[in-house]
Residue, then its C-alpha position, 0 to 999 in steps of 0.5 A: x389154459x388152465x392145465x390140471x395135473x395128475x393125482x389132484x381131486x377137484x370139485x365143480x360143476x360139471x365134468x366134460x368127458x371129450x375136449x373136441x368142438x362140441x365139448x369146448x362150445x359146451x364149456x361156453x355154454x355152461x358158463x353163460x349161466x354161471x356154470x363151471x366145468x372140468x374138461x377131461x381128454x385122452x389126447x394131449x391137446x384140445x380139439x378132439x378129431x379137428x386137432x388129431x386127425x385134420x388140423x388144416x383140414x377146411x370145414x365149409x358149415x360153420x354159420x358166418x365162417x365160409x371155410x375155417x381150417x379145423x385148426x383155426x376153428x379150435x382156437x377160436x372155440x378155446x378163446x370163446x371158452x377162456x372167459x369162464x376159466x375151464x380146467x383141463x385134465x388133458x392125456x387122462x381117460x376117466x375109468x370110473x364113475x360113481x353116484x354118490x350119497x350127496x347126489x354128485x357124481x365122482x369121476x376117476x381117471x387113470x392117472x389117479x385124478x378124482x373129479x367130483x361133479x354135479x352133472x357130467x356131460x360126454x362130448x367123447x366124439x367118437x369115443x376112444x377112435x382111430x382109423x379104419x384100415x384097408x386090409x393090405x398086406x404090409x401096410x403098417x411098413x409105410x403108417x405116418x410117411x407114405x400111407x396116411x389116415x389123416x393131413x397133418x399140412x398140405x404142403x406134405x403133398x406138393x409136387x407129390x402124386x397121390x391116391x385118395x381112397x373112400x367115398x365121404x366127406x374127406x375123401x372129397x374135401x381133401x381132392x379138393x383142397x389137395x388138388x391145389x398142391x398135388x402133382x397128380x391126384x387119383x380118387x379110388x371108390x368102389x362106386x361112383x356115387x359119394x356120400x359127401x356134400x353135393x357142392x364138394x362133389x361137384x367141386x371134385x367133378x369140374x376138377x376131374x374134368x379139367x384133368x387135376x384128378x383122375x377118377x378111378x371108379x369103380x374100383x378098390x384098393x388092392x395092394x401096396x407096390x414098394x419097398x418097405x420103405x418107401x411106396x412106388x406104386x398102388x394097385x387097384x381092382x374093379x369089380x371084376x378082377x381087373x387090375x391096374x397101377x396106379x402111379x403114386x407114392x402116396x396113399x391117404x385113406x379116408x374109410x372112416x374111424x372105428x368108434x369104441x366107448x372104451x369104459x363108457x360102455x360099463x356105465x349102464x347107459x343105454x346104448x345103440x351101439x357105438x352109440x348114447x341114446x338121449x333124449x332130444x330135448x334135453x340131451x340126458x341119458x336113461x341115467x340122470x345127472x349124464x348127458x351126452x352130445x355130438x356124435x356119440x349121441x343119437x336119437x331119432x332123426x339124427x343129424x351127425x353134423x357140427x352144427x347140430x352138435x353145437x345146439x345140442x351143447x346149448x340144449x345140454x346146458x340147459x337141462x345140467x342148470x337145473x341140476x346146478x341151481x335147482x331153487x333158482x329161477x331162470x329168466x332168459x337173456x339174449x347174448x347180444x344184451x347180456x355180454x359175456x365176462x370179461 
C-alpha cells in the first residue's frame, strides 16, 4: 500500500474522499481506464464501516462469494485495487475545497496535506459516522467491554450470554452467527417484524424456535443492571410498562449509526439531508467536477445496498473519464479481453 504522509502537496487524477468498499472498488475502476487516484480517509485503516465496526461481520450479497467476512471482502478490494498503485492519505479528513482557475480542484486536509485533482469523488459512507446510542443511564461505564456497537471477533462471545437490541440487518445477522458461539442469546425489539433480509429472519426464526435465541418482543431496552464495571444484568419494558431481567453480561446494540457530512456540508452540494443528491447516470453532484457514491448518495429510487454502490463506482468512472481525457475518444472493452495491469 502506497501511504502518503502529512504536509505533502500531491497532484492526480483524481481524489477519493472515503477508503470503504465502494471507494477502493472506485479506485479499480478508475484505473481500468488509465485513471489514477488518491484516496483520503479519516480512520487509520482502509475499509470504511466493514473495518470499523464488523471485521468478521459475514456479507451474504456479494455475487460469486455466498458469505465473505467484511474483513476478507477489504482485502480482496485492496488487492483488486493494488495493480493501478492508489495513494492513500489515511487518519486525515479533507476540510477544504476549492475550484481553481485551471478548472482542477485543490482539496486540503487537517493535516496540512494539499491534493490538486481533476475530478473528486466522495465514497464518505455515511460521512464521519458513529453509533447511535440507547438512552440508558450509565451506559458509557461499560463502552468497548460489556456494551458494544460493533464485533470486533466472535469469539469475544463464547460461552457468554448476550442481549441483541435492534431490528435491521445487524441485529439479525450477527443472532445468527453469534448463535454458533454464544451461550444463550436474547433479541430485543420493540416489534416483531424486522427490517432485515427475509432469509436471515427466517434463519433467526428456526434458531428461536429450536431454543438458541429467545426473542423478547415487543419490548425495549430500559436499563442496564451492574456495577459500573462490569454488567450482571439487562432490564427490558414492553409496550406497557411491564419489566423483565434479562440475564446477560452483554449488550450488543445495533440501532444504527448517525451520519454527519462533517465539512462536506460547506461545499454548496445539494443536500437531502444527510445525504448528496446525484444525478443517476452519471453520479455527479449539482457542482461538476464532484461525484458521489455509496451511501452518502441518493436519487430517486435508491437502493442502499453494496452491490449498487459497486456499479455506481463504475457509473462514476465513467462520467470523471470525460473529465480526465476530454479529446480522446473511448472505445469499450470488456475486462475478460482486456486484463488488467500486471
Amino acid at each position: 500500500m502506497d501511504m502518503m504522509h502529512s504536509n505533502t502537496e500531491i497532484t492526480n487524477d483524481v481524489a477519493i474522499i472515503g477508503g470503504g468498499p465502494i471507494g477502493l472498488f472506485a479506485v479499480f475502476e478508475l484505473g481500468m481506464l488509465k485513471i489514477k487516484a488518491t484516496v483520503i480517509d479519516t480512520l487509520p485503516a482502509v475499509g470504511g464501516q466493514c473495518t470499523a465496526l464488523y471485521p468478521e461481520k459475514p456479507i451474504y450479497d456479494i455475487p460469486a462469494y455466498p458469505a465473505i467476512d467484511a474483513q476478507d471482502l477489504i482485502k480482496n478490494l485492496e488487492n483488486q485495487a493494488a495493480p493501478f498503485s492508489p495513494q492513500y492519505m489515511l487518519g486525515e479528513q479533507v476540510v477544504k475545497v476549492q475550484k481553481q482557475a485551471s478548472g482542477n480542484w485543490k482539496l486540503e486536509t487537517n493535516k496540512g496535506t494539499s491534493i490538486t485533482a481533476k475530478a473528486i469523488l466522495i465514497a464518505a459512507g455515511c460521512g464521519a459516522f458513529g453509533p447511535n446510542r440507547p438512552p440508558l443511564d450509565g451506559i458509557e461505564k461499560y463502552e468497548n467491554t460489556h456494551v458494544h456497537y460493533m464485533v470486533r471477533a466472535r469469539e469475544d462471545f463464547r460461552g457468554k450470554n448476550i442481549v441483541i437490541a435492534g431490528g435491521g440487518d445487524s441485529a439479525v445477522d450477527w443472532a445468527v452467527s453469534l448463535a454458533e458461539v454464544a451461550a444463550k442469546i436474547y433479541v430485543v425489539h420493540r416489534r416483531d417484524k424486522f427490517r432485515a433480509a427475509p432469509d436471515m429472519v427466517d434463519k433467526m426464526q428456526a434458531l428461536a424456535a429450536s431454543g438458541k435465541i429467545e426473542m423478547v418482543v415487543p419490548y425495549q431496552l430500559d436499563g442496564l443492571v451492574g456495577d459500573g464495571k462490569a454488567l450482571s444484568a439487562i432490564t427490558v419494558k414492553d409496550m406497557d410498562g411491564a419489566s423483565r431481567t434479562l440475564d446477560a453480561q452483554h449488550l450488543l446494540a445495533f440501532f444504527g449509526l448517525s451520519m454527519e457530512l462533517g465539512p462536506i456540508a460547506e461545499w454548496g452540494l445539494n443536500l437531502n439531508g444527510s445525504h448528496i443528491a446525484v444525478e443517476r447516470g452519471t453520479m455527479q453532484t449539482n457542482v461538476q467536477g464532484i461525484f458521489a457514491i455509496g451511501d452518502i448518495a441518493t436519487y430517486e429510487h435508491k437502493l442502499k445496498l453494496i452491490l449498487c454502490g459497486f456499479a455506481e463506482a463504475a457509473h462514476a468512472a465513467h462520467a470523471i473519464r470525460d473529465i480526465v481525457y476530454p479529446d480522446t475518444a473511448y472505445h469499450f472493452e470488456y475486462s475478460t479481453s482486456k486484463g488488467v495491469a500486471a
